[in-house]
ROLUMVEX-219824 format. One record per atom (N, C-alpha, C): x, y, z; atom name; residue in one letter. Coordinates in steps of 0.2 Angstrom, whole numbers, plus 5000, padded with zeros to 4 digits. Example, Ala and Ser with C-alpha at 12.3 -4.5 7.8 and 13.67 -1.06 7.14 Angstrom:
2
+------+------+------+------+------+
!    x !    y !    z ! name ! resn !
+------+------+------+------+------+
! 5066 ! 4972 ! 5039 !    N !    a !
! 5062 ! 4978 ! 5039 !   CA !    a !
! 5066 ! 4984 ! 5039 !    C !    a !
! 5064 ! 4989 ! 5035 !    N !    s !
! 5068 ! 4995 ! 5036 !   CA !    s !
! 5064 ! 5000 ! 5039 !    C !    s !
+------+------+------+------+------+
END
This chain:
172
+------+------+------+------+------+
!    x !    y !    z ! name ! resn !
+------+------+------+------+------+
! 5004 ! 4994 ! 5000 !    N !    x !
! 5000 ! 5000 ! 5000 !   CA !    x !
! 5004 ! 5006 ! 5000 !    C !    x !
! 5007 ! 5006 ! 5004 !    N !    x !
! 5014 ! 5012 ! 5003 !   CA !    x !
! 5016 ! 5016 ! 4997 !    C !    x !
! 5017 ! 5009 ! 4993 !    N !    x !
! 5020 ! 5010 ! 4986 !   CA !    x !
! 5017 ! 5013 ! 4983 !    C !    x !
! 5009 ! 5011 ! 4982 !    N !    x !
! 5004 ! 5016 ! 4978 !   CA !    x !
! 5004 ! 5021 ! 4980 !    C !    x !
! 5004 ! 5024 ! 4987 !    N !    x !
! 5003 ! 5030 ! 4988 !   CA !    x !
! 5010 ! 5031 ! 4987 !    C !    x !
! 5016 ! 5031 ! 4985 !    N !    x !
! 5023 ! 5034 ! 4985 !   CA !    x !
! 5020 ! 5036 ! 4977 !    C !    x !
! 5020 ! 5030 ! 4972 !    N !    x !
! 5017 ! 5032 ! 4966 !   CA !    x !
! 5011 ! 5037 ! 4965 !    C !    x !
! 5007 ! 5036 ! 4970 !    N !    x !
! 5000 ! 5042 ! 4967 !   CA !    x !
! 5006 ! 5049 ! 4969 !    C !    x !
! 5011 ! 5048 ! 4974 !    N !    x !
! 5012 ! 5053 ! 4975 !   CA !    x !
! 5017 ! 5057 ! 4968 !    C !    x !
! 5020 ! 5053 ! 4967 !    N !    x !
! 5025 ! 5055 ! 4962 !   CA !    x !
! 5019 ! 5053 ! 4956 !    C !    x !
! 5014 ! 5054 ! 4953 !    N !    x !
! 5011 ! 5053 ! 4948 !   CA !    x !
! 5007 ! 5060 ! 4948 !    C !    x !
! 5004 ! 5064 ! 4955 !    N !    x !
! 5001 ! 5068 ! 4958 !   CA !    x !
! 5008 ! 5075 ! 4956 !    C !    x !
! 5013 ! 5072 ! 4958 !    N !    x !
! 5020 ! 5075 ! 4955 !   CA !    x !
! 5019 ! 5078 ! 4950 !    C !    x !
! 5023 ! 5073 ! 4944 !    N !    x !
! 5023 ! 5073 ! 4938 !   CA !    x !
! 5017 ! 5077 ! 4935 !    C !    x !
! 5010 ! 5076 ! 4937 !    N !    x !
! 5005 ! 5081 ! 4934 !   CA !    x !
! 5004 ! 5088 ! 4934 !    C !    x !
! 5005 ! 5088 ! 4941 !    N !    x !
! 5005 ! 5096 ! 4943 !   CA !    x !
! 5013 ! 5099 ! 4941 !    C !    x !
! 5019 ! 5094 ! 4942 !    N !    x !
! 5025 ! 5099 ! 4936 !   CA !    x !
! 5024 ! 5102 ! 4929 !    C !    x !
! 5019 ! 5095 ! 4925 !    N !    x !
! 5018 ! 5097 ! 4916 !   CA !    x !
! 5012 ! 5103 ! 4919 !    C !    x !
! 5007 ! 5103 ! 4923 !    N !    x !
! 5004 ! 5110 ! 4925 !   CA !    x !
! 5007 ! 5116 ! 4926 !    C !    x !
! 5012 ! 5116 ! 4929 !    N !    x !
! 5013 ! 5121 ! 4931 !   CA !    x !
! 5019 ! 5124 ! 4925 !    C !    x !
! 5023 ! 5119 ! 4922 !    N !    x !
! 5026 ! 5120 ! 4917 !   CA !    x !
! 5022 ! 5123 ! 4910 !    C !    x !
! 5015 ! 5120 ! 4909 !    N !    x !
! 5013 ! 5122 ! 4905 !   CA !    x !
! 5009 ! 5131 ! 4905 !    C !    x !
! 5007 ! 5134 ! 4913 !    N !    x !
! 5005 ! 5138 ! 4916 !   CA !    x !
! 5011 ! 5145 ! 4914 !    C !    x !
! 5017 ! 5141 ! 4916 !    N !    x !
! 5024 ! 5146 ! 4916 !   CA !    x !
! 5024 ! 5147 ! 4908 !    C !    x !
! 5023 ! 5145 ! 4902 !    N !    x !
! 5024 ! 5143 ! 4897 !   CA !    x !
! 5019 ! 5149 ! 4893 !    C !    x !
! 5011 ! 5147 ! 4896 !    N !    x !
! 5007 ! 5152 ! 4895 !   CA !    x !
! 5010 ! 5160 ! 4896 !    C !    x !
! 5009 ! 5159 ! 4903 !    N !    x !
! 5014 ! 5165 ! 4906 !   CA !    x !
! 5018 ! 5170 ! 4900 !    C !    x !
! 5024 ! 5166 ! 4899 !    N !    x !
! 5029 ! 5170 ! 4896 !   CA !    x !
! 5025 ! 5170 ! 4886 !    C !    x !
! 5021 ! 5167 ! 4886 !    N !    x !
! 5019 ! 5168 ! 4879 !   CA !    x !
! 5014 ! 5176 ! 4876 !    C !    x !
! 5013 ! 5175 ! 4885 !    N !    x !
! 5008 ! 5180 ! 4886 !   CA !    x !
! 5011 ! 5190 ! 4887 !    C !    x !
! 5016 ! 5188 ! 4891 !    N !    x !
! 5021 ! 5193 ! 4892 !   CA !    x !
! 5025 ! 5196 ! 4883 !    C !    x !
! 5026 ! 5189 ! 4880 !    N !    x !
! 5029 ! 5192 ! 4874 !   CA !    x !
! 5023 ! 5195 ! 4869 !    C !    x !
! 5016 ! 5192 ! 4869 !    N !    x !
! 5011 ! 5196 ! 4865 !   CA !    x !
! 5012 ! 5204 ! 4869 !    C !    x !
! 5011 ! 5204 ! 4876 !    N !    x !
! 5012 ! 5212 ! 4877 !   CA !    x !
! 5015 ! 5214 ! 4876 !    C !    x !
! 5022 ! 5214 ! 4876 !    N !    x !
! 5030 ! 5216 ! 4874 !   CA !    x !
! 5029 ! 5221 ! 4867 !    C !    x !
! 5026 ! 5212 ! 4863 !    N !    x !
! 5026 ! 5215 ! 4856 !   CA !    x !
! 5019 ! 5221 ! 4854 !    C !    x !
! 5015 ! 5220 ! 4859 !    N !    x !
! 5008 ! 5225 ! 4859 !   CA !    x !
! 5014 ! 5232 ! 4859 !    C !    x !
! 5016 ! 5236 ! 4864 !    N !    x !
! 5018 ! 5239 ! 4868 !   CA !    x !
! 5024 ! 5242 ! 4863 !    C !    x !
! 5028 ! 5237 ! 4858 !    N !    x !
! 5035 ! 5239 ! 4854 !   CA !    x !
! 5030 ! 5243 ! 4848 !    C !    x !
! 5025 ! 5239 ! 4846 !    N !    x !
! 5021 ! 5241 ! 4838 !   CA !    x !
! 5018 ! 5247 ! 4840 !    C !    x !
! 5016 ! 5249 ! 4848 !    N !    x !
! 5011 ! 5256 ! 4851 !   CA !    x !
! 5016 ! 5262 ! 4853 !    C !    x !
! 5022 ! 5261 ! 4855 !    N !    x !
! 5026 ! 5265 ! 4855 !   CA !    x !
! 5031 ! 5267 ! 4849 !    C !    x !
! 5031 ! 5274 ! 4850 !    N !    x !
! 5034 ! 5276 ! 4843 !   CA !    x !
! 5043 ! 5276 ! 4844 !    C !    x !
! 5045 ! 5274 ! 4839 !    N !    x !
! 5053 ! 5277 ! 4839 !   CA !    x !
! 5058 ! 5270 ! 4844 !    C !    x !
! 5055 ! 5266 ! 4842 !    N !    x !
! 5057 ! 5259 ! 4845 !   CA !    x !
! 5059 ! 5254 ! 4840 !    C !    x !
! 5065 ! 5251 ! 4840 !    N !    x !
! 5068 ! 5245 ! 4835 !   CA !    x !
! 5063 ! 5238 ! 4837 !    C !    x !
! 5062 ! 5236 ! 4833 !    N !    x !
! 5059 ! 5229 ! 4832 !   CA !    x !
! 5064 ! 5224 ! 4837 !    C !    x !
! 5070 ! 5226 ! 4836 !    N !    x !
! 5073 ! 5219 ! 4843 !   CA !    x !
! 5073 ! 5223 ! 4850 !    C !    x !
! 5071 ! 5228 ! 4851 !    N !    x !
! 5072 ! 5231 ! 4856 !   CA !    x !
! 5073 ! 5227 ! 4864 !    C !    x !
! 5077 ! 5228 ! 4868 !    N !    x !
! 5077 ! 5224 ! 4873 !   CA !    x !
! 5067 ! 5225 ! 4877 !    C !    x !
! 5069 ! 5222 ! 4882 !    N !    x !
! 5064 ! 5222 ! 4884 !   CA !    x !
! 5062 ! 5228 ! 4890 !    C !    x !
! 5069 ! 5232 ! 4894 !    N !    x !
! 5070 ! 5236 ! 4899 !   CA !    x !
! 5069 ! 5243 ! 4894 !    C !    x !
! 5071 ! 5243 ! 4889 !    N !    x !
! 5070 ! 5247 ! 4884 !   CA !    x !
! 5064 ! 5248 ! 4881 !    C !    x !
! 5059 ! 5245 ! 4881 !    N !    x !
! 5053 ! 5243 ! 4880 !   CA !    x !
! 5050 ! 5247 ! 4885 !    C !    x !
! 5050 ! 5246 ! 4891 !    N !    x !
! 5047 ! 5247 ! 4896 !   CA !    x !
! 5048 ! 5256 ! 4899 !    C !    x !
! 5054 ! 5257 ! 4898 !    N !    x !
! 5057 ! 5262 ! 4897 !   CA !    x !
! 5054 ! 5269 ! 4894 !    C !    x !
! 5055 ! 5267 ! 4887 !    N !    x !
! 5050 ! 5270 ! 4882 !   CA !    x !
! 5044 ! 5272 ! 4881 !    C !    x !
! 5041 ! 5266 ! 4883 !    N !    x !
! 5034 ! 5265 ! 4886 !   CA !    x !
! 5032 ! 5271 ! 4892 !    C !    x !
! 5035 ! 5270 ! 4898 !    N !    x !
! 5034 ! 5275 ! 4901 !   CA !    x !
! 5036 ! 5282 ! 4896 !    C !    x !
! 5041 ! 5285 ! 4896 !    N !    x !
! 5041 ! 5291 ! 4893 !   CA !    x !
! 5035 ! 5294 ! 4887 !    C !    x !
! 5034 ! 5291 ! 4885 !    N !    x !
! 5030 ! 5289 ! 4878 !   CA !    x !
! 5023 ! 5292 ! 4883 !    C !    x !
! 5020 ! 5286 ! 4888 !    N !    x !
! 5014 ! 5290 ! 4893 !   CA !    x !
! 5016 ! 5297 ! 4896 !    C !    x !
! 5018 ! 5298 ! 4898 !    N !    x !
! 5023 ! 5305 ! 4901 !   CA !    x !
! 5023 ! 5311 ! 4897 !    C !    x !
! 5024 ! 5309 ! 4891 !    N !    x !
! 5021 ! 5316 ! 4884 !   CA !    x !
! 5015 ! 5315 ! 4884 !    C !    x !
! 5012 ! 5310 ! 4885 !    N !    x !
! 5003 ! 5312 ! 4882 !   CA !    x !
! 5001 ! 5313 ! 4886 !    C !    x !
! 5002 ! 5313 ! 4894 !    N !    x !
! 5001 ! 5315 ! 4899 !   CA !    x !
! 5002 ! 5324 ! 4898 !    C !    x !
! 5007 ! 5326 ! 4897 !    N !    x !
! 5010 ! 5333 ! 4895 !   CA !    x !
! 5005 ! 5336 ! 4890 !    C !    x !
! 5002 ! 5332 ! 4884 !    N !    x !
! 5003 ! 5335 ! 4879 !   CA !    x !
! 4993 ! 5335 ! 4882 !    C !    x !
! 4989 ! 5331 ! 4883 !    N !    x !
! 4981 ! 5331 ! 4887 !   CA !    x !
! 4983 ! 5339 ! 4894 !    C !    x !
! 4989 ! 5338 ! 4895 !    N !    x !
! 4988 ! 5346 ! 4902 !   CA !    x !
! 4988 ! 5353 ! 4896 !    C !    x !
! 4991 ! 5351 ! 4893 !    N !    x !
! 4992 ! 5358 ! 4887 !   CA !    x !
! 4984 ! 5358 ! 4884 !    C !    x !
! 4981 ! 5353 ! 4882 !    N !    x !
! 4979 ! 5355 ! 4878 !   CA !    x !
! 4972 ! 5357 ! 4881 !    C !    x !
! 4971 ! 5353 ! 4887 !    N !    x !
! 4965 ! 5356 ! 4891 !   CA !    x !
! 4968 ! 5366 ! 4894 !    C !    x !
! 4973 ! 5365 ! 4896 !    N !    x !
! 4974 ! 5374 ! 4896 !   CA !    x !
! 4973 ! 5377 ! 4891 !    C !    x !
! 4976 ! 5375 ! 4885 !    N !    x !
! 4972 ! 5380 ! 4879 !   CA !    x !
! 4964 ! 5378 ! 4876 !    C !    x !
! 4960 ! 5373 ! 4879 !    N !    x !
! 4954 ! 5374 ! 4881 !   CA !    x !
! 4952 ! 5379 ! 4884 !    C !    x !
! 4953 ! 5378 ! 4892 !    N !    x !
! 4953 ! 5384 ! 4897 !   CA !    x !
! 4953 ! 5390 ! 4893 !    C !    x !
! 4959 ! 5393 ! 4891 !    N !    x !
! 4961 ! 5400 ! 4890 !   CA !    x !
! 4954 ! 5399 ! 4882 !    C !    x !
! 4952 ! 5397 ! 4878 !    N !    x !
! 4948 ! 5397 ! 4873 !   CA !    x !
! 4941 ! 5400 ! 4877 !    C !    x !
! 4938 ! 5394 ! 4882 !    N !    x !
! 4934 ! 5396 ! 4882 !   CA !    x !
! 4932 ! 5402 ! 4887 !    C !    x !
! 4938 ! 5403 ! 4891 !    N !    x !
! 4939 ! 5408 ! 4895 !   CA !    x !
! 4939 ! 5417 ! 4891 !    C !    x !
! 4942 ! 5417 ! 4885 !    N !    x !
! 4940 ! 5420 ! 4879 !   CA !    x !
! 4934 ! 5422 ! 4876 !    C !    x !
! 4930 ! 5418 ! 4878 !    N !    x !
! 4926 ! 5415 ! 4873 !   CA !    x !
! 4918 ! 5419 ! 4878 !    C !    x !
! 4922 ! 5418 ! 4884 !    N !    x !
! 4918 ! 5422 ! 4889 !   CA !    x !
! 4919 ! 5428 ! 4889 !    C !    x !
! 4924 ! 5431 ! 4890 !    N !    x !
! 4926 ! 5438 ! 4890 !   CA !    x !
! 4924 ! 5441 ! 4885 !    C !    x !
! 4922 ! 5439 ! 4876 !    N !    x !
! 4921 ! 5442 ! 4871 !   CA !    x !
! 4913 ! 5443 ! 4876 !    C !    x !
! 4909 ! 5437 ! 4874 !    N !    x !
! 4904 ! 5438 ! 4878 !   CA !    x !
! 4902 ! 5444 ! 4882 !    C !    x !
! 4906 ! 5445 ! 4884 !    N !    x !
! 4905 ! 5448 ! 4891 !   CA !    x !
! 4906 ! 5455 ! 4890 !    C !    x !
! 4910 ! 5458 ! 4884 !    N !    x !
! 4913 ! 5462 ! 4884 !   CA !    x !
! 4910 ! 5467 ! 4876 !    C !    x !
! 4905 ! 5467 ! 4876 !    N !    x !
! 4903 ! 5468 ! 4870 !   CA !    x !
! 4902 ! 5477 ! 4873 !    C !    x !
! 4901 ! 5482 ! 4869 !    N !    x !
! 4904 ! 5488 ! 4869 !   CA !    x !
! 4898 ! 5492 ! 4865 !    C !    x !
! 4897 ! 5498 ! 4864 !    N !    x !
! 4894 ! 5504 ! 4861 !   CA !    x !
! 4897 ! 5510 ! 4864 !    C !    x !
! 4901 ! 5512 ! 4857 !    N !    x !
! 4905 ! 5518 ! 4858 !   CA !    x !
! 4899 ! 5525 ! 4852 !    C !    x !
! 4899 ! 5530 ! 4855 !    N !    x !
! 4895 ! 5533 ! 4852 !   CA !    x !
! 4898 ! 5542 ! 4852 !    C !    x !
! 4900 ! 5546 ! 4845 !    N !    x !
! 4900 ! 5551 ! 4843 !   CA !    x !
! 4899 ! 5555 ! 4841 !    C !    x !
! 4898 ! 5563 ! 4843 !    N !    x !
! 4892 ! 5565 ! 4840 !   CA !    x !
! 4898 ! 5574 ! 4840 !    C !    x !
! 4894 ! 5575 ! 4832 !    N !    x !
! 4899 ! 5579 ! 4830 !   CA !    x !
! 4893 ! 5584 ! 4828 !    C !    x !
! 4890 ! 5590 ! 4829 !    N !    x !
! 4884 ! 5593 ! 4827 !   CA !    x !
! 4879 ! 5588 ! 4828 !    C !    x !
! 4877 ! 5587 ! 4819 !    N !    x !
! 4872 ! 5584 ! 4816 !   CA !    x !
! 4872 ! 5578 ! 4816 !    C !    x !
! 4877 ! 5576 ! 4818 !    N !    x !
! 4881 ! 5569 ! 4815 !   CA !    x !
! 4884 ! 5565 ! 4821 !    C !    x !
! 4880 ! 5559 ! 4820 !    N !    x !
! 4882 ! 5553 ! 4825 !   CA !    x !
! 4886 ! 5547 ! 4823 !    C !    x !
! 4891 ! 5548 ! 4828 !    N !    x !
! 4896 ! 5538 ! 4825 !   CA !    x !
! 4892 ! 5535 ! 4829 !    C !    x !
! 4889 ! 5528 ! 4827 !    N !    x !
! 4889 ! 5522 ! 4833 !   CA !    x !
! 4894 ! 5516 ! 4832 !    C !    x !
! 4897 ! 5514 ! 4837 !    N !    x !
! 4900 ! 5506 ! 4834 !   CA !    x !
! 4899 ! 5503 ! 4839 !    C !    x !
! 4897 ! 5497 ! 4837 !    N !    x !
! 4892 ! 5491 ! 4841 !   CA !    x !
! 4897 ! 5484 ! 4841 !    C !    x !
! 4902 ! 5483 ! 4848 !    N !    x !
! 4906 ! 5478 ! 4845 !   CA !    x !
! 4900 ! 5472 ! 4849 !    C !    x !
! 4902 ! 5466 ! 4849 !    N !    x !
! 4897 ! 5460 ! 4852 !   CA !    x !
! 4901 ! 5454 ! 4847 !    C !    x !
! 4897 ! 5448 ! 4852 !    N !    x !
! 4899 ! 5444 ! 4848 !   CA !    x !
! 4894 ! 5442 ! 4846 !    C !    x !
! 4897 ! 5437 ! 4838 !    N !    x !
! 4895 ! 5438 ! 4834 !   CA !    x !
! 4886 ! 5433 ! 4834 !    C !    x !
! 4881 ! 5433 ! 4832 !    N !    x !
! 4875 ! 5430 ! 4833 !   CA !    x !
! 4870 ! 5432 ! 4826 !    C !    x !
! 4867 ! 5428 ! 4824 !    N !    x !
! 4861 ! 5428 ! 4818 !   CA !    x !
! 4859 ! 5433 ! 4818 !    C !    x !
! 4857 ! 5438 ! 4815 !    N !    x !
! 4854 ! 5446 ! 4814 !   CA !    x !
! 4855 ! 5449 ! 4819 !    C !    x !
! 4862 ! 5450 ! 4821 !    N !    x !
! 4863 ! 5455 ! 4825 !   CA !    x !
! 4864 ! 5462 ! 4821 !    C !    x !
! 4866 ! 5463 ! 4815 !    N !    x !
! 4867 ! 5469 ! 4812 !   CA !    x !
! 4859 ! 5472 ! 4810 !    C !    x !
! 4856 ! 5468 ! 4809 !    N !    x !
! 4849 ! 5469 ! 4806 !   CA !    x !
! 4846 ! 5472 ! 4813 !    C !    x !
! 4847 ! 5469 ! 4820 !    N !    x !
! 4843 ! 5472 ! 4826 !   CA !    x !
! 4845 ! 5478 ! 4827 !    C !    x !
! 4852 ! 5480 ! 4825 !    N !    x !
! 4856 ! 5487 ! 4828 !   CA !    x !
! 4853 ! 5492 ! 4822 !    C !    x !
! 4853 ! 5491 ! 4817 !    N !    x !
! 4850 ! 5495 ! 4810 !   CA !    x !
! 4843 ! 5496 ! 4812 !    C !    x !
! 4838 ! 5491 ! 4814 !    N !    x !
! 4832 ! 5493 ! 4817 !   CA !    x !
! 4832 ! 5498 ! 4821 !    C !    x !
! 4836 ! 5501 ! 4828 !    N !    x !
! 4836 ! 5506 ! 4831 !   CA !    x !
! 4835 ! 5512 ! 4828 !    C !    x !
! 4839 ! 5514 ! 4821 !    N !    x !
! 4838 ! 5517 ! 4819 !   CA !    x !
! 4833 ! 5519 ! 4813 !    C !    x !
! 4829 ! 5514 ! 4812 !    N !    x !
! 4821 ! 5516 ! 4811 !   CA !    x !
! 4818 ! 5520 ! 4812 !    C !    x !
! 4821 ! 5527 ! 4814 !    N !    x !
! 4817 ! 5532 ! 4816 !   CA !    x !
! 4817 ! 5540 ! 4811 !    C !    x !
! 4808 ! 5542 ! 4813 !    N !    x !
! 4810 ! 5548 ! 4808 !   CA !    x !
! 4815 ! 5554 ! 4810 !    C !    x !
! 4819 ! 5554 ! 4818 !    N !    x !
! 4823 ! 5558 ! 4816 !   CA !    x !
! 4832 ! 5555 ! 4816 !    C !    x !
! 4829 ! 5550 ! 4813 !    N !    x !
! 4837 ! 5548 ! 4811 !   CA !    x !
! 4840 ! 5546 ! 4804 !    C !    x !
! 4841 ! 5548 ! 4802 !    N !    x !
! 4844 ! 5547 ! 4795 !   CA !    x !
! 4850 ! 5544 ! 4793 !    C !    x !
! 4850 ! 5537 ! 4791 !    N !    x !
! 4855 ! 5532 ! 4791 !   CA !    x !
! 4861 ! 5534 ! 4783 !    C !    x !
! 4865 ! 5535 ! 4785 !    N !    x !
! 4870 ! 5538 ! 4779 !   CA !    x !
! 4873 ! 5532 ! 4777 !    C !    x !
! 4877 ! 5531 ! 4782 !    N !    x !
! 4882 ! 5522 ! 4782 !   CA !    x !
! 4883 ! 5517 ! 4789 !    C !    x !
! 4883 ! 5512 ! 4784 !    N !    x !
! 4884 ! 5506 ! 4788 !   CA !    x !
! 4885 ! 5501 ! 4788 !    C !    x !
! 4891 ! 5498 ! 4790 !    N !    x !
! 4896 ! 5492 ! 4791 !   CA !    x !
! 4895 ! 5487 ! 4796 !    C !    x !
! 4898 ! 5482 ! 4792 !    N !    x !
! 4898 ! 5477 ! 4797 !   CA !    x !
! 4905 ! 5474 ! 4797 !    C !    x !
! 4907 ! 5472 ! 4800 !    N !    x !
! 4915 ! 5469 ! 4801 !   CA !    x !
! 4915 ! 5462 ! 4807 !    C !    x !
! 4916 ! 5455 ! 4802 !    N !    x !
! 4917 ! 5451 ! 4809 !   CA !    x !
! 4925 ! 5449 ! 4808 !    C !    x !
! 4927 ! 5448 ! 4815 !    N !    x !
! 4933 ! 5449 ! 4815 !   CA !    x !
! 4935 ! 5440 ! 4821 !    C !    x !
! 4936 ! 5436 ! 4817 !    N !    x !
! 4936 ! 5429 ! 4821 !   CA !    x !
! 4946 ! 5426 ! 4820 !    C !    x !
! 4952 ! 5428 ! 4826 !    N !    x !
! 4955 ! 5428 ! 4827 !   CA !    x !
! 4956 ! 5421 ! 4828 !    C !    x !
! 4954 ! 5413 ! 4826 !    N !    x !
! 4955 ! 5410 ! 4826 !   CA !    x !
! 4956 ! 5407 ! 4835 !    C !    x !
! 4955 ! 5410 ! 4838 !    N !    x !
! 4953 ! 5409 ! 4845 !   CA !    x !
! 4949 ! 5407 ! 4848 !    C !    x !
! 4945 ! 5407 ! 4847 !    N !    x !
! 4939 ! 5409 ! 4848 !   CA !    x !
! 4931 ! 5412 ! 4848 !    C !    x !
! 4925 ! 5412 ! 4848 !    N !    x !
! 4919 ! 5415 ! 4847 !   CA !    x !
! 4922 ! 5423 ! 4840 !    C !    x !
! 4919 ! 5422 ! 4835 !    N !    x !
! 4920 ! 5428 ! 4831 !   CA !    x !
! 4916 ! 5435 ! 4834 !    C !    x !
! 4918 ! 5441 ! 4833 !    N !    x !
! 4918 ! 5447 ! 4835 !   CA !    x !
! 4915 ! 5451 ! 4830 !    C !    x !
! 4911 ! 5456 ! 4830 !    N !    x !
! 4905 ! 5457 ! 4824 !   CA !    x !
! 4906 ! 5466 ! 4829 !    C !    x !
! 4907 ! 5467 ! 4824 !    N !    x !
! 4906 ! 5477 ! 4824 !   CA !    x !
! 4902 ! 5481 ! 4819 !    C !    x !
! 4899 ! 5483 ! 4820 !    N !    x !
! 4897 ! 5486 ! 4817 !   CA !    x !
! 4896 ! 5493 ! 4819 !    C !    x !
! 4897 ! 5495 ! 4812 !    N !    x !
! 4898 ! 5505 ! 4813 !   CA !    x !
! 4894 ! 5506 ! 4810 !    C !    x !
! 4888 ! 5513 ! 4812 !    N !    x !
! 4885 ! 5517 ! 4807 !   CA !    x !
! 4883 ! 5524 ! 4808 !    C !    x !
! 4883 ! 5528 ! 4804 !    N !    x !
! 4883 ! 5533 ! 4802 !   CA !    x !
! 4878 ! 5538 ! 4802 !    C !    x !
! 4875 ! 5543 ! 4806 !    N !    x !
! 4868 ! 5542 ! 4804 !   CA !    x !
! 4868 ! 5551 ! 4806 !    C !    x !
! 4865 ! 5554 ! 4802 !    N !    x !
! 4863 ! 5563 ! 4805 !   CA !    x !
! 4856 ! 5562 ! 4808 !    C !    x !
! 4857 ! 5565 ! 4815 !    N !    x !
! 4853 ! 5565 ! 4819 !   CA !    x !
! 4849 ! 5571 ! 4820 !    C !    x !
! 4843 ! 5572 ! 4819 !    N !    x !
! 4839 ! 5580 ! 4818 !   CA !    x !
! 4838 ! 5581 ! 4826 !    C !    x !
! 4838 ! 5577 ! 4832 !    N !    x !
! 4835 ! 5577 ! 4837 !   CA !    x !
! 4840 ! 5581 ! 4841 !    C !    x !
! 4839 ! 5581 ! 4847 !    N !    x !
! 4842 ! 5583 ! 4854 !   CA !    x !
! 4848 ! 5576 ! 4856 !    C !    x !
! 4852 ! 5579 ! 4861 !    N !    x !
! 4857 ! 5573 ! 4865 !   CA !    x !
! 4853 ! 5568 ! 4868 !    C !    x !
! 4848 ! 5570 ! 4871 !    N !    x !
! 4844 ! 5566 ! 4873 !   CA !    x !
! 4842 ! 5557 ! 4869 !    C !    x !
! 4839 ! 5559 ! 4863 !    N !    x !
! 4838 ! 5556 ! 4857 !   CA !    x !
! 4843 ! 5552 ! 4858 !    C !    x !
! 4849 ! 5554 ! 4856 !    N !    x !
! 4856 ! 5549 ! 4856 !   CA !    x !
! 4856 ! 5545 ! 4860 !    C !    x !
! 4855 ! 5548 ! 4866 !    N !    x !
! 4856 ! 5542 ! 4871 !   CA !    x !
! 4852 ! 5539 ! 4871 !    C !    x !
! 4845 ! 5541 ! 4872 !    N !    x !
! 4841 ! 5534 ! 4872 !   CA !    x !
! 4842 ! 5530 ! 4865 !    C !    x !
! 4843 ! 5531 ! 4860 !    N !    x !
! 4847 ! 5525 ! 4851 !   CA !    x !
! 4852 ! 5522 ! 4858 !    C !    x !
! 4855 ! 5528 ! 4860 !    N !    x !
! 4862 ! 5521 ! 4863 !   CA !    x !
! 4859 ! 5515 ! 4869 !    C !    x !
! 4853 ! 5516 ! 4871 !    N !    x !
! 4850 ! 5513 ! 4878 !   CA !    x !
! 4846 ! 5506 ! 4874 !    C !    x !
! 4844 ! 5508 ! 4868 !    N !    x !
! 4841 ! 5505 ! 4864 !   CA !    x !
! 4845 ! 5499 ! 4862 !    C !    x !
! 4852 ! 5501 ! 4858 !    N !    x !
! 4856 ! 5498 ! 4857 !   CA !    x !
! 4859 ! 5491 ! 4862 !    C !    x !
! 4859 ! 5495 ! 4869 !    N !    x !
! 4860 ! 5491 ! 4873 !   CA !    x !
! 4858 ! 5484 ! 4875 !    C !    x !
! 4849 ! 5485 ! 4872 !    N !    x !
! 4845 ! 5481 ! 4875 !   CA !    x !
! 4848 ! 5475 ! 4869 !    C !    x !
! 4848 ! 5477 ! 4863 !    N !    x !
! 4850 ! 5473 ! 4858 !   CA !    x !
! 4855 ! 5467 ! 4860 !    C !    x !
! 4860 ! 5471 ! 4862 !    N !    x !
! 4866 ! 5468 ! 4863 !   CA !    x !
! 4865 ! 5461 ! 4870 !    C !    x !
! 4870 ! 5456 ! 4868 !    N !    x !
! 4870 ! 5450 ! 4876 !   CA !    x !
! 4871 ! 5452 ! 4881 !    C !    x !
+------+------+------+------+------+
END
């Protein structure tokens, strides 16, 4: 009886070493598909490359994209941080020389905006001479729309300012 059990045990042996042998086997087959994932994903790397080399590079390689995602979310930031200020900063400068009024209506830019700021001017004592429109999109961000116009005003300063209060409501 002994014997059998010396042999189950050496039999018990022998299976669990091809197991484990074939486990360790799996293992490193499994190691060199990553290797080889990791050589093909990484840029600027030799086909025999060692393996510490691999690794190496591998790091470094995350470590830019990491750099290059903080850059690009800051010039996000700074974009739509931008993007608020135009918003935010939209302007009516207004000059009155006699008879004769300058407006310029800077904002950003939106669907008939020029056409709302020329409607102010629908009035009988205003008389439209000229008027432009200029958008001016800096590749930064939200484009910028000005518009200047030109108009002889028969009324009072009074008149002016209220076109300019007018104006205001127009604008964001």
């Amino acid at each position: 009886m002994k014997g059998r059990r010396c042999g189950a045990r050496v039999l018990t042996a022998s299976v669990g070493g091809k197991q484990t042998v074939f486990m360790e086997r799996s293992r490193r087959e499994k190691m060199n598909e990553l290797y080889a994932v990791l050589q093909s994903v990484v840029p600027n790397l030799f086909p025999k490359a060692p393996r510490a080399r691999i690794v190496d590079e591998t790091i470094n390689y995350i470590e830019e994209l990491e750099e290059t995602i903080r850059e690009m979310e800051a010039a996000k930031k700074a974009r739509k941080k931008a993007k608020n200020n135009k918003a935010s900063s939209s302007s009516i400068a207004v000059t009155v020389s006699g008879k004769m009024a300058f407006f310029a209506v800077t904002s950003e830019w939106r669907p008939g905006l020029a056409s709302q700021v020329l409607q102010v001017f629908d009035k009988p004592d205003a008389d439209l001479l000229a008027a432009s429109a200029v958008c001016d999109n800096d590749g930064g961000g939200a484009a910028a729309r000005t518009v200047t116009v030109a108009a002889t005003v028969t009324a009072d300063e009074a008149d002016v300012e209220a076109m300019e209060q007018e104006l205001a409501l127009v604008l964001p």
